[in-house]
C-alpha positions as CSV (number, residue, x, y, z in Angstrom):
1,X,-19.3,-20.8,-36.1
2,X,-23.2,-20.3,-36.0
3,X,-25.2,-17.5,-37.6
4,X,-27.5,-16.0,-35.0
5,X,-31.4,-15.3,-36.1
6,X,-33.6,-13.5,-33.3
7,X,-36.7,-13.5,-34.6
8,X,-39.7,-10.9,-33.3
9,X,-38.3,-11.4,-29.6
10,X,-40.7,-10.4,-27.0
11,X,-39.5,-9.7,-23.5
12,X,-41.5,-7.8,-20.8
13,X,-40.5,-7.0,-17.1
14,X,-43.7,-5.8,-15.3
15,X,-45.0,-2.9,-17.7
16,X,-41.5,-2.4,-18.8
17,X,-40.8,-3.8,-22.6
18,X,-37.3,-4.9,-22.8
19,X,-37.7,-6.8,-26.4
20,X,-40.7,-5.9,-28.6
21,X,-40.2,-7.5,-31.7
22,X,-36.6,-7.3,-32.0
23,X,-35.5,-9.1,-34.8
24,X,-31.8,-9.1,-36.1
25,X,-29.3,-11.4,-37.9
26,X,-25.8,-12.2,-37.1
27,X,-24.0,-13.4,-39.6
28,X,-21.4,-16.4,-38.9
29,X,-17.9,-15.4,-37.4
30,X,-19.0,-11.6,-37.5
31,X,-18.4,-8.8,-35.0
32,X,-21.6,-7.1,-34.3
33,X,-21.9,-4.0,-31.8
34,X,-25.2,-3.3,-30.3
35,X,-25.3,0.2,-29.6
36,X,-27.8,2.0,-27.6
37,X,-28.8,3.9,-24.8
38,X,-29.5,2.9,-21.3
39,X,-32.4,1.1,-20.6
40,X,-33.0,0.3,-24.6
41,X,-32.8,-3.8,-24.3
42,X,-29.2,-4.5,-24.9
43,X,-28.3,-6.8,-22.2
44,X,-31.8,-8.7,-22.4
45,X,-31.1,-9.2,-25.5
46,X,-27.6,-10.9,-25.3
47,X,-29.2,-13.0,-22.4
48,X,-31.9,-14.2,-24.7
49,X,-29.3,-15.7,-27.0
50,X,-27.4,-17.5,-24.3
51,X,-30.5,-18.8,-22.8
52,X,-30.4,-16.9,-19.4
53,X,-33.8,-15.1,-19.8
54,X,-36.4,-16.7,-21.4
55,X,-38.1,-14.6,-24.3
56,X,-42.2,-14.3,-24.1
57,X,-42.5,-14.4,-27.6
58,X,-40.5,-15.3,-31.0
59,X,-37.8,-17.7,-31.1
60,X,-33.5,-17.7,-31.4
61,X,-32.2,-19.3,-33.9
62,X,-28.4,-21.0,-34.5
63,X,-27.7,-21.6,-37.5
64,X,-31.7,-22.5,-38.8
65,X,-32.0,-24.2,-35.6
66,X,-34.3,-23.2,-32.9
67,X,-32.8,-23.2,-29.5
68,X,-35.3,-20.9,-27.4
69,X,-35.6,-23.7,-25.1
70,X,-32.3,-25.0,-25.5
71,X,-30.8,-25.3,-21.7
72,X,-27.8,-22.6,-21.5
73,X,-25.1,-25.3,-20.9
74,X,-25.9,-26.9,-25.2
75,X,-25.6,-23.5,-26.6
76,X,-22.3,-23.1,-26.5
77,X,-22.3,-19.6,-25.8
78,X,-20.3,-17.8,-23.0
79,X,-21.3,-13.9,-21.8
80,X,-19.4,-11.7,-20.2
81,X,-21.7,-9.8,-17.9
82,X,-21.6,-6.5,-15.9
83,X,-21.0,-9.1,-12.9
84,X,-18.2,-10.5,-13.0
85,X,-18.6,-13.8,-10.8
86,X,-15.1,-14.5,-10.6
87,X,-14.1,-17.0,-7.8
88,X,-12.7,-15.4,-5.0
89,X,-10.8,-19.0,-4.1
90,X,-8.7,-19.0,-7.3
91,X,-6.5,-16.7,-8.8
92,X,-6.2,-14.6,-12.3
93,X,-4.7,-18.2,-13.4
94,X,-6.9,-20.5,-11.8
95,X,-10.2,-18.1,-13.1
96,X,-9.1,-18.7,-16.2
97,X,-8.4,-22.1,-16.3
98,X,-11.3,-23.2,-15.2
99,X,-13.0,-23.7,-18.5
100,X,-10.2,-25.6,-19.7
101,X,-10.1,-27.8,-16.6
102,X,-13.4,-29.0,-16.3
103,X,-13.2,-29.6,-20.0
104,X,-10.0,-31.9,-19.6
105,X,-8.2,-30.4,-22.2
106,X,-4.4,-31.3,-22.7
107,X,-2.5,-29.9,-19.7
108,X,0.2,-28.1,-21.7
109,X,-2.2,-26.7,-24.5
110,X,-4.3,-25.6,-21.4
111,X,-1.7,-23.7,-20.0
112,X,-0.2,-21.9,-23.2
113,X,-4.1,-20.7,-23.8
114,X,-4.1,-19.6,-20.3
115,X,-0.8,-17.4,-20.6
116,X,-2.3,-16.1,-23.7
117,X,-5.2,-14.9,-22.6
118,X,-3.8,-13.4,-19.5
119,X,-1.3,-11.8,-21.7
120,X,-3.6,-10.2,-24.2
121,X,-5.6,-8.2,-21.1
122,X,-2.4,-7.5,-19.8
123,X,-2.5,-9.4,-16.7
124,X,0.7,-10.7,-16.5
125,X,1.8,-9.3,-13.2
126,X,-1.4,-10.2,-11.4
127,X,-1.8,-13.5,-12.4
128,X,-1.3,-14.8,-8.7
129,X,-3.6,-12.4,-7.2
130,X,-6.7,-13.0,-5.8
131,X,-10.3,-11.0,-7.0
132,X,-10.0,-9.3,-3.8
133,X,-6.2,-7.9,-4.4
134,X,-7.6,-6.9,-7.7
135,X,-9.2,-3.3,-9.3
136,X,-12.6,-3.5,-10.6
137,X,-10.9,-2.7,-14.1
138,X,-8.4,-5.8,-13.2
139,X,-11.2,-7.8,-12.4
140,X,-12.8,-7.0,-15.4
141,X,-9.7,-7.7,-17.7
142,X,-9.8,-11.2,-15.8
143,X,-13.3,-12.1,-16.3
144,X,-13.0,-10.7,-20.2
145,X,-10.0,-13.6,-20.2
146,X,-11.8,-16.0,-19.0
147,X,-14.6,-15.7,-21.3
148,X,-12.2,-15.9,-24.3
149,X,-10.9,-19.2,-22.7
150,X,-14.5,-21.0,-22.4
151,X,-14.1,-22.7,-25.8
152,X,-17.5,-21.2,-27.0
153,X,-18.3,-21.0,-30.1
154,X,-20.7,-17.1,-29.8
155,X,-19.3,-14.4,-27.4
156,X,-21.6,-12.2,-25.9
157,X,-19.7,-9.4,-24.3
158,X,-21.7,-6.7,-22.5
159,X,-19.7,-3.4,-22.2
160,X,-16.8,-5.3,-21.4
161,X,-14.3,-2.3,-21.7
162,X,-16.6,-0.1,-19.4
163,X,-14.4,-0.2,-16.5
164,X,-11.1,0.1,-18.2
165,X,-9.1,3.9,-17.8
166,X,-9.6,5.5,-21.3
167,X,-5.8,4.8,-22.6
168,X,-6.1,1.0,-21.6
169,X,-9.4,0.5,-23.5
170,X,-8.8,2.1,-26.8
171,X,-5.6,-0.1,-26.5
172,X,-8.1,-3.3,-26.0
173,X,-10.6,-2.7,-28.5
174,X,-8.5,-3.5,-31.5
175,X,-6.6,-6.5,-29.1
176,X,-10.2,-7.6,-28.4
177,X,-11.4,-7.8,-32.2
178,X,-8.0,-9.6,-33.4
179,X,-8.1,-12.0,-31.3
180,X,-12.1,-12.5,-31.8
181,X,-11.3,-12.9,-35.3
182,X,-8.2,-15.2,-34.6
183,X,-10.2,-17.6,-33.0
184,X,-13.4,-17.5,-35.5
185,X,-15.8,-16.6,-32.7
186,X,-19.3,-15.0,-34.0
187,X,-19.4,-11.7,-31.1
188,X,-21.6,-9.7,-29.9
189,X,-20.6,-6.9,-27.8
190,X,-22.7,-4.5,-26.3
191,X,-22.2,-0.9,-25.8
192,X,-23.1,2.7,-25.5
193,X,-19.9,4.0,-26.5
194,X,-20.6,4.9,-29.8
195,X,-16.5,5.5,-30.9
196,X,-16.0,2.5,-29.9
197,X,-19.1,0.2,-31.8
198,X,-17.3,2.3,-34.8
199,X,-14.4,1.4,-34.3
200,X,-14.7,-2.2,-33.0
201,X,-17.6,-3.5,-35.2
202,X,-18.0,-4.9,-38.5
203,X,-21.7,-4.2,-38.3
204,X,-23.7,-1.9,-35.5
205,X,-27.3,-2.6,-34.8
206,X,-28.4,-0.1,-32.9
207,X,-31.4,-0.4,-30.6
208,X,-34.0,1.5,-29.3
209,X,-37.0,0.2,-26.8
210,X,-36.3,-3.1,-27.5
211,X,-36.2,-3.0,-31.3
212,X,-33.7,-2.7,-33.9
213,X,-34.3,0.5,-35.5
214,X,-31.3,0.1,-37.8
215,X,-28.1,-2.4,-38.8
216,X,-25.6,-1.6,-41.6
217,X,-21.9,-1.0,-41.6
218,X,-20.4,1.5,-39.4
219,X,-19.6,3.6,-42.4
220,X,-23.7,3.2,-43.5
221,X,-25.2,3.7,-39.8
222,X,-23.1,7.0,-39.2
223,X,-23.5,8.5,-42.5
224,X,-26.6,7.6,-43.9
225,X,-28.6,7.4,-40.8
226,X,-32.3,5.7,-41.1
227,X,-34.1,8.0,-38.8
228,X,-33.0,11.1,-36.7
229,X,-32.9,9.5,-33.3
230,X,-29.9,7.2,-35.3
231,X,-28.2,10.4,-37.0
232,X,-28.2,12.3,-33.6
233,X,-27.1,9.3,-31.4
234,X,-24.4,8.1,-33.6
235,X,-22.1,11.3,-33.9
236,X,-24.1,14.3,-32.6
237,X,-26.4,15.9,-35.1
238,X,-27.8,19.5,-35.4
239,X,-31.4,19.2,-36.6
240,X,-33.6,21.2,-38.3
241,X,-37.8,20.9,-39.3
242,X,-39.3,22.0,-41.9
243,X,-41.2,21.7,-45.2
244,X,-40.1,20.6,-48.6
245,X,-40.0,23.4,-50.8
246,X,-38.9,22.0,-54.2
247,X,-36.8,18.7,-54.8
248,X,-34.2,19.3,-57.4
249,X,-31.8,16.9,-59.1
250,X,-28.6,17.7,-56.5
251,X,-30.3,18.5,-53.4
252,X,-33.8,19.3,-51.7
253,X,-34.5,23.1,-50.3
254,X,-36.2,22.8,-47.1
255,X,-38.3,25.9,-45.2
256,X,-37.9,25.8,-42.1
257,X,-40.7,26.4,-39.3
258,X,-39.3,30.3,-38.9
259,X,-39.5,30.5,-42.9
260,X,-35.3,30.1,-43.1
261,X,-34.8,28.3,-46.0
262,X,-31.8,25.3,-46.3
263,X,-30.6,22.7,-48.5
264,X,-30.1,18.7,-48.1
265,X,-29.4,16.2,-50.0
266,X,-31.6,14.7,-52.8
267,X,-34.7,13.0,-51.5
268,X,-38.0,10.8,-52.6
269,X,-39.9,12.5,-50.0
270,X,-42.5,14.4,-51.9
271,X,-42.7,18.8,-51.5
272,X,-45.0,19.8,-49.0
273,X,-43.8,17.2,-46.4
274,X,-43.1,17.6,-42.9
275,X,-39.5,16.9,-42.3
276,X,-36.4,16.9,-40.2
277,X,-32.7,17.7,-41.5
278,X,-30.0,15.9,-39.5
279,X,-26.3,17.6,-40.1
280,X,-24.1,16.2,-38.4
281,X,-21.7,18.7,-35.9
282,X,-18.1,17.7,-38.3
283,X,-19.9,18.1,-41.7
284,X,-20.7,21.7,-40.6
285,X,-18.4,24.6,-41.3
286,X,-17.4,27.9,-40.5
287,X,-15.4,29.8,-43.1
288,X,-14.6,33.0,-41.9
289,X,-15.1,35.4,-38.8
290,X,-17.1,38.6,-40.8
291,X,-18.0,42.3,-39.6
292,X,-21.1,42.6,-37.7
293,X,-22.4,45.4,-40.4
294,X,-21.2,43.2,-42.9
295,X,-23.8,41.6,-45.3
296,X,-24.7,38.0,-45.5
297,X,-23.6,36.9,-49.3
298,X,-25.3,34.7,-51.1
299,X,-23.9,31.2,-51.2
300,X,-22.1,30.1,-54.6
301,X,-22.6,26.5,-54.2
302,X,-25.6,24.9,-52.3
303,X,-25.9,24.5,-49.0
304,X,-27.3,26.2,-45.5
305,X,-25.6,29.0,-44.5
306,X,-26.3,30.8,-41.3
307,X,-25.0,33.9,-39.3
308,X,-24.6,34.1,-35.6
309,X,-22.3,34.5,-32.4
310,X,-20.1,32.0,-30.5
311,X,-21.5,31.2,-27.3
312,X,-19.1,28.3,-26.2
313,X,-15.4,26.8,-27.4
314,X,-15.2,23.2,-26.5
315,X,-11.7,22.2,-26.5
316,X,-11.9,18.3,-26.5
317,X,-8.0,17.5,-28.0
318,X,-7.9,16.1,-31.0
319,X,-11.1,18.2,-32.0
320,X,-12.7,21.6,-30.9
321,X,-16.6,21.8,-30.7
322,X,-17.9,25.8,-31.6
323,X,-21.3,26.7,-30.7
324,X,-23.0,29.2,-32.7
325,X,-26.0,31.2,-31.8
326,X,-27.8,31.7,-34.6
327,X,-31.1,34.1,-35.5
328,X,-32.5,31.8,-37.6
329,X,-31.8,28.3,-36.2
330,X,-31.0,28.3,-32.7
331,X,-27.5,27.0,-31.4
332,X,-25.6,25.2,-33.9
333,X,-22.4,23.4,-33.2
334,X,-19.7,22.5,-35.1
335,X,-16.2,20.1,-34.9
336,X,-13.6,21.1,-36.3
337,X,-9.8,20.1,-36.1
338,X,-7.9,21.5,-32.7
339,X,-5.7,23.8,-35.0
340,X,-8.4,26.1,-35.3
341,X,-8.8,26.3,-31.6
342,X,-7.0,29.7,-31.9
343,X,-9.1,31.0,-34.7
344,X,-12.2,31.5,-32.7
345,X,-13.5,33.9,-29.4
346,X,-16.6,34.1,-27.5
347,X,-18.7,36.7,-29.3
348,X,-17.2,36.2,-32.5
349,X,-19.6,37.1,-35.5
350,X,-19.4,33.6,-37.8
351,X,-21.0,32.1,-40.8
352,X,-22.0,28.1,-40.4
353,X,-22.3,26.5,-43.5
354,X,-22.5,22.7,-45.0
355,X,-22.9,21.3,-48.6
356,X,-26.2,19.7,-48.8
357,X,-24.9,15.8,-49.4
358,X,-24.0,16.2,-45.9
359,X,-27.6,17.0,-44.2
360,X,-30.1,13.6,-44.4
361,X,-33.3,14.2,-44.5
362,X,-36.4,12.7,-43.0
363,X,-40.3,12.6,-43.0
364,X,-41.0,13.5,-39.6
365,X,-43.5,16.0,-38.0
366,X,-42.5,18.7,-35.7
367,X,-44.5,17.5,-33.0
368,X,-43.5,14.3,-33.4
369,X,-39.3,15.0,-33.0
370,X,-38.6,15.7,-29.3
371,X,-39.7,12.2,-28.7
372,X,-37.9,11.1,-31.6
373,X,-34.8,12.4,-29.9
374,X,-35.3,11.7,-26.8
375,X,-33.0,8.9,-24.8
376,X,-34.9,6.3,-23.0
């Protein structure tokens, strides 16, 4: 299967930039998420590699070869768009088969592909219905089928669980990725949902006005994030600016902009530097409900510690999200597991806490963040 090179893509709609030098690598047969939000370039960008938009600038590469102006029927590329351009005349079975048909592949491996597919999106029951008889989640799951029957080498799917009910898709994802991997497709799939690009990928790119502001493992983009627009869109973040104070050898003390001072991880940035400390909402803590006359101790170990009330109690099932309003730092939120649910009241005095190998750090000026964090 090819490797995929997009090279300084440019792409412009009007005064709208969809691709501005986005550049990434795909390796072969690997699962890539692209994860972003709306109106950040994602679909342009899969229809740039299957040679339905025409880039302005840079060139797409398969394997070393340029195919920019390759026509989309030699790419051998199938996307699965938002539309789902099933034809109304033929059913589930005959939408799927149509790849295999017009290809004149062996009538009985044709038809065990066919079953299979249908299978996997558990379609089964429907596969004699029409696209009008069907759900837009059904129609979906038939169009995903399809695509995985076109004998393609690259699969671009763009959100193609987005229609699904919640228990149906987190069944798919890992269907989706076996089977990917199975048949020793290179995919791309295209999302917003961060749990599922974590879950699903074996890389995330994510993108940001139509570049690439970071790719790495799941495990590297959510914990060691490259900027804080990443560490704050990949798992919520509570951020802090400030000023380096003093770099040590475990960790870096940062003032913040109301003279608080808090602790992050070991940096390179130099003291005296602007910067912005990204926690993220399950690396912070809170240890114990105190009195309100009650002093605040000194921490033993490194890290931030700060005292406030809890304004809201999220309960979100497997987790509960407590927000703290703090003197010195505003609201700050915390996960925690749901057993600790009960532990908690609005009003509640609190300490929030983290160790400081949990808080990235980043050169950034306070004027500069709220457009670092905004979503486009």
């Amino acid at each position: 299967m090819p490797e995929i090179v997009l090279d300084s893509l440019q792409k412009n709609f009007g005064s709208c930039s969809a691709a501005d030098g986005l550049s990434l690598k795909v390796k072969d047969g690997e699962y890539l998420c692209i994860l972003g939000p709306t109106g950040s370039g994602k679909t342009t960008c899969l229809r740039m590699i299957c040679g339905l938009t025409k880039p302005d600038g840079g060139r797409v590469l398969f394997d070393g070869i340029d195919v920019t102006d390759v026509p989309v029927s030699e790419r051998r590329a199938t996307m699965l768009s938002q539309v789902y351009s099933l034809f109304p005349s033929k059913t589930v079975y005959g939408n799927v088969m149509f790849s295999p048909q017009i290809k004149e592949w062996d009538e009985e491996t044709s038809k065990q592909l066919v079953k299979s597919m249908i299978k996997m999106v558990h379609m089964e029951g429907k596969a004699n219905a029409y696209p009008r008889e069907l759900s837009g989640g059904q129609q979906q799951r038939t169009a995903l089928a399809r695509a995985l029957a076109s004998d393609s080498d690259i699969l671009l799917l763009d959100e193609p669980l987005r229609a699904l009910d919640a228990r149906l898709r987190l069944e798919l994802r890992q269907e989706l990725r076996s089977l990917v991997k199975e048949m020793g497709l290179t995919a791309i799939h295209v999302t917003h949902d961060q749990d599922e690009a974590l879950e699903m990928a074996d890389r995330i790119a994510v993108i940001r006005n139509g570049r690439i502001v970071q790719a790495g493992t799941p495990m590297e983009v959510f914990q060691d994030p490259k900027t804080p627009f990443v560490a704050n869109f990949v798992g919520r973040s509570n951020i802090f600016t400030g000023k380096i104070s003093s770099v040590c050898d475990d960790f870096t003390e940062v003032v913040l902009d109301n003279g608080t001072l808090i602790k992050a991880r070991r940096t390179e940035i130099p003291e005296g530097t602007d910067v912005a400390v990204a926690v993220k909402i399950g690396s912070t803590r809170i240890p114990a409900i105190v009195s309100p006359t009650e002093e605040k101790p000194e921490p033993e170990t490194p890290h931030g510690f700060f005292r406030g009330r809890v304004e809201r109690i999220l309960y979100e099932g497997a987790t509960v999200t407590i927000e703290v309003d703090t003197k010195d730092a505003g609201l700050i939120s915390s996960k925690l597991p749901n057993r600790r649910y009960d532990d908690y009241e609005i009003g509640d005095e609190v300490m929030v806490t983290w160790m400081p190998e949990k808080a990235n750090i980043f050169a950034i000026s306070p004027r500069e963040i709220d457009e670092e964090l905004r979503l486009d």
